[in-house]
C-alpha positions as CSV (number, residue, x, y, z in Angstrom):
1,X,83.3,75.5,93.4
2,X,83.8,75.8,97.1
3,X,80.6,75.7,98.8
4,X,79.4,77.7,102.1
5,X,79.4,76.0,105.0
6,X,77.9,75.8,108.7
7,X,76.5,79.2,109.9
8,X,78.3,81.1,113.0
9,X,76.6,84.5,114.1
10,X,74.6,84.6,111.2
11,X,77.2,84.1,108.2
12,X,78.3,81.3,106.4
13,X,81.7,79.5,107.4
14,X,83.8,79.1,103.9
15,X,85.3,76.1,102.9
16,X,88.9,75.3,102.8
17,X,90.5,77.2,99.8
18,X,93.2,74.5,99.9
19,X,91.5,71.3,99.6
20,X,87.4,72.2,99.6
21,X,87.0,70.8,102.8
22,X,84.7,71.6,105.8
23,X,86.2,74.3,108.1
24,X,85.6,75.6,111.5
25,X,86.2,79.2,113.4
26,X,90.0,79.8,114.8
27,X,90.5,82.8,116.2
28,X,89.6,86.3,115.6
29,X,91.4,89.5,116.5
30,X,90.1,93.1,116.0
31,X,90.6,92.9,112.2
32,X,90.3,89.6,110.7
33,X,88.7,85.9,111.7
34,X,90.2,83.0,111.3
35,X,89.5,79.8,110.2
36,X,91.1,76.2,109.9
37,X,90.3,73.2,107.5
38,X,89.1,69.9,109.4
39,X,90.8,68.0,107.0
40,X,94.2,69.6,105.7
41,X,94.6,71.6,108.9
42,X,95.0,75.2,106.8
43,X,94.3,78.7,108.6
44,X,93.2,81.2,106.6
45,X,91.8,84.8,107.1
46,X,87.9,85.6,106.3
47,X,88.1,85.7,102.2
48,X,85.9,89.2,103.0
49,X,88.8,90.6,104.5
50,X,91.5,90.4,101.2
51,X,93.1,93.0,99.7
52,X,92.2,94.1,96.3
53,X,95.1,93.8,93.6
54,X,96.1,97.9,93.7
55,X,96.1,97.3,97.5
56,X,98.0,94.4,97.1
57,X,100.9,95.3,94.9
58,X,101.6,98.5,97.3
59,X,102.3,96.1,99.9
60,X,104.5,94.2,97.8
61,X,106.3,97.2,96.3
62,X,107.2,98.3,99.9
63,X,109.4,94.9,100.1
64,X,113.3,95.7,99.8
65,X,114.9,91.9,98.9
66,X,118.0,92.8,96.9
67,X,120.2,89.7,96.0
68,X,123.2,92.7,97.1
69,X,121.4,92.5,100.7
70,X,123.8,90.0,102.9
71,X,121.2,89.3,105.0
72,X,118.5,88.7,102.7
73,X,120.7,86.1,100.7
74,X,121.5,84.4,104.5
75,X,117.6,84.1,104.8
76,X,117.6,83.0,101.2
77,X,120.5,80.3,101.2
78,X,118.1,78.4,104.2
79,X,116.7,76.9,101.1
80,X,119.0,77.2,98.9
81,X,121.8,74.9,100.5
82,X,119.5,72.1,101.0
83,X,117.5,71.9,98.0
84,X,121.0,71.9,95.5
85,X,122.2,69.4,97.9
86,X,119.4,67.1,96.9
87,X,119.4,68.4,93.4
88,X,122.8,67.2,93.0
89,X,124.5,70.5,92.1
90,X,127.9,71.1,93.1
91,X,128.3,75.0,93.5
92,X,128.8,77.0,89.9
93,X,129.3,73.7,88.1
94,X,125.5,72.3,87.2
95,X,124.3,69.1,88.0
96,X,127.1,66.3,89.0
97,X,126.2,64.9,85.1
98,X,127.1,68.1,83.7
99,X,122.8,68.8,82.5
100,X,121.8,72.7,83.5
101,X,118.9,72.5,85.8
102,X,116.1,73.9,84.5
103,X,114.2,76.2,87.6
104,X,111.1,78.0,88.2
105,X,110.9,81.1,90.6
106,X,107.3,81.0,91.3
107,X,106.3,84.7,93.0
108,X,109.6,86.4,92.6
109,X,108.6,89.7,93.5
110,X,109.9,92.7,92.0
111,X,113.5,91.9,92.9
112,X,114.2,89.0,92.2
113,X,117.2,87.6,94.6
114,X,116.9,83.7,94.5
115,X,117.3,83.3,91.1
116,X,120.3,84.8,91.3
117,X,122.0,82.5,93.5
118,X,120.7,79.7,92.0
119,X,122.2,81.2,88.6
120,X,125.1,81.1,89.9
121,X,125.2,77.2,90.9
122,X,125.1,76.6,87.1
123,X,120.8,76.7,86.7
124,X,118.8,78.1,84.3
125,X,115.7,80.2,85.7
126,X,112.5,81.3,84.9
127,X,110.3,83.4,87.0
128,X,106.8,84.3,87.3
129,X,105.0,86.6,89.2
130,X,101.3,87.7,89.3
131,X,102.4,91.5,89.6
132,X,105.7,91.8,88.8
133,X,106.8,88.9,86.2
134,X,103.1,88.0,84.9
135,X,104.0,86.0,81.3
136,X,102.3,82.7,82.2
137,X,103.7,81.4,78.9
138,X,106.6,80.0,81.9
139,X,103.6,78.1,83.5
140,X,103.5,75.6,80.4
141,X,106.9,74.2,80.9
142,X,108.1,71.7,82.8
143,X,110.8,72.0,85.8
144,X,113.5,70.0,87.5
145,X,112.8,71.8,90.2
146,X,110.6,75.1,91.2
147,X,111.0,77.8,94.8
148,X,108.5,79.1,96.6
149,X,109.9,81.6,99.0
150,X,107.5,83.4,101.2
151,X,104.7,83.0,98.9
152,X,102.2,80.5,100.0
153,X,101.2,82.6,102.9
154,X,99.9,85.3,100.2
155,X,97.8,82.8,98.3
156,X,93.9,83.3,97.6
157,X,93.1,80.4,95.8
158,X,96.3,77.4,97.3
159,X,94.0,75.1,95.4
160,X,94.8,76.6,91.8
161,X,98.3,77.2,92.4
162,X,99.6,74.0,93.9
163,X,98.3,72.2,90.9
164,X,100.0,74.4,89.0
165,X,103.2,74.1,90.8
166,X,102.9,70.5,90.5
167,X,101.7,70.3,87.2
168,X,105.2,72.3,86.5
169,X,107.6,69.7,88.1
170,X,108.8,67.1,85.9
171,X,109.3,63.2,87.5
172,X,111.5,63.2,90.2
173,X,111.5,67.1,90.2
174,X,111.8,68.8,93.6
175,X,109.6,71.5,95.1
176,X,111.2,73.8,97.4
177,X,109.2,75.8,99.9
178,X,109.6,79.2,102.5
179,X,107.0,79.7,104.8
180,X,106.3,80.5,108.6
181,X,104.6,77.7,110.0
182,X,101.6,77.3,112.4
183,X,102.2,75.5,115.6
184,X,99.0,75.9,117.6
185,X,96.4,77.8,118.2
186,X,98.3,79.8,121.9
187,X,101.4,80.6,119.5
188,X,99.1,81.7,116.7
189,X,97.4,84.3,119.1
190,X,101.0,86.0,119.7
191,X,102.3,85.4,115.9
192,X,103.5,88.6,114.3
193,X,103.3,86.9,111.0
194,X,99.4,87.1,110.8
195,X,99.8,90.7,111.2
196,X,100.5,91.2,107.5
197,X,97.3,91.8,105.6
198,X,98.5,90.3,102.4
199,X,98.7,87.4,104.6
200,X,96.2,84.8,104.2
201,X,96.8,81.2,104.2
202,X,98.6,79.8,107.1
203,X,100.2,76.1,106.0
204,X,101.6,73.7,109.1
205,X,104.0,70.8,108.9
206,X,100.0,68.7,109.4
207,X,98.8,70.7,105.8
208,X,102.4,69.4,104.0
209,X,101.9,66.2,105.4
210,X,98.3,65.9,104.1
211,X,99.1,67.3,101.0
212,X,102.0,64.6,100.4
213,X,100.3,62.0,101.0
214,X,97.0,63.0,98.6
215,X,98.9,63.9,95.8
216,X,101.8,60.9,96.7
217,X,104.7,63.5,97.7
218,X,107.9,62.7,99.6
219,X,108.6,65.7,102.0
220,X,111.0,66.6,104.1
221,X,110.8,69.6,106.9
222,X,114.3,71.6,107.2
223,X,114.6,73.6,110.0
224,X,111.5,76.0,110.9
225,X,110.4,77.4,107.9
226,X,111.9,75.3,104.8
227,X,109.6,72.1,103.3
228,X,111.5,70.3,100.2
229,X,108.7,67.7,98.3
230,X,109.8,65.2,95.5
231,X,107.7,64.9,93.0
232,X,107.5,60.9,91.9
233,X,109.6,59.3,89.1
């Protein structure tokens, strides 16, 4: 149970809803503070600030991410490209031993794009959404690999649902994550992307990197936005 911490202007600072650690202010802006963990390096919003799940799903069903959208599957084939590479998959023909990869679409939204392509490189997908694909009987299997694309950034509780996505990988499985990251505090000031109000955790190449080597990871950090982690054998 996360636990308050040090008082600033009369309110308690929460903890770190990633890892339960100590936490300190960030920045604030007219709408929402900010705060960041001392130990993982997470920003996230004020928790009194969230959206409540009706407000929540509006935002979400305002989102247009066809897999017929050319642009959209560009944006999505930033991750796609690198993590079949390292999955082994040669395009539309499964895994170079001829096996079907078995995938996990975690937060697919309500139009589901990325599974498509994958689909179509010979895996087998599942997908699971709290709103729009909620049958968690798909959190009980195991996966050779699982996406995360523009989802971690709308996480309440990161603590819960990273153990879930790595209680989901099998040995050796690969864990293939979207997200804009944080670069400092100046460029965070200026960043559009904490604009969004369904946006509430803020990860950084630091948080990855802590998070890889607690729960014994192997990252890698592809271009801006795309962070593949191996899960051991």
């Amino acid at each position: 149970m996360d636990t308050p911490g040090p008082v600033v202007g009369g309110d308690a600072i929460p903890a770190c809803p990633l890892c339960h650690g100590s936490t300190d202010f960030y920045w604030a802006d007219r709408v929402r503070h900010y705060f960041q963990c001392c130990c993982c390096q997470l920003v996230f919003a004020d928790p009194a600030t969230r959206l409540g799940p009706a407000a929540e799903r509006r935002v979400y069903e305002l989102h247009r991410n066809s897999a017929e959208d050319a642009g959209y599957r560009r944006f999505l084939m930033r991750l796609v490209e690198p993590l079949t590479q390292r999955l082994g998959i040669d395009a539309g023909k499964g895994s170079a031993d001829g096996a079907t990869l078995q995938g996990l679409d975690f937060g697919c939204g309500p139009g589901p794009a990325l599974s498509v392509l994958l689909e179509a490189r010979g895996c087998c997908m599942q997908l699971y959404d709290p709103f729009f694909a909620p049958d968690r009987r798909v959190l009980a299997a195991r996966y050779d690999f699982i996406t995360c694309t523009e989802v971690v950034e709308h996480l309440y509780t990161p603590a819960r649902e990273w153990a879930l996505l790595l209680q989901g990988l099998k040995p050796g499985g690969w864990l293939g994550i979207m997200t804009k990251l944080v670069l400092d505090r100046e460029a965070f000031v200026h960043w559009h992307y904490k604009n969004d109000p369904t946006h509430v955790s803020f990860f950084s190449r630091p948080t990855f990197r802590f998070l890889a080597a607690r729960d014994g990871l192997m990252p890698e950090f592809v271009g801006r936005d795309v962070i593949l982690l191996r899960k051991p054998l």
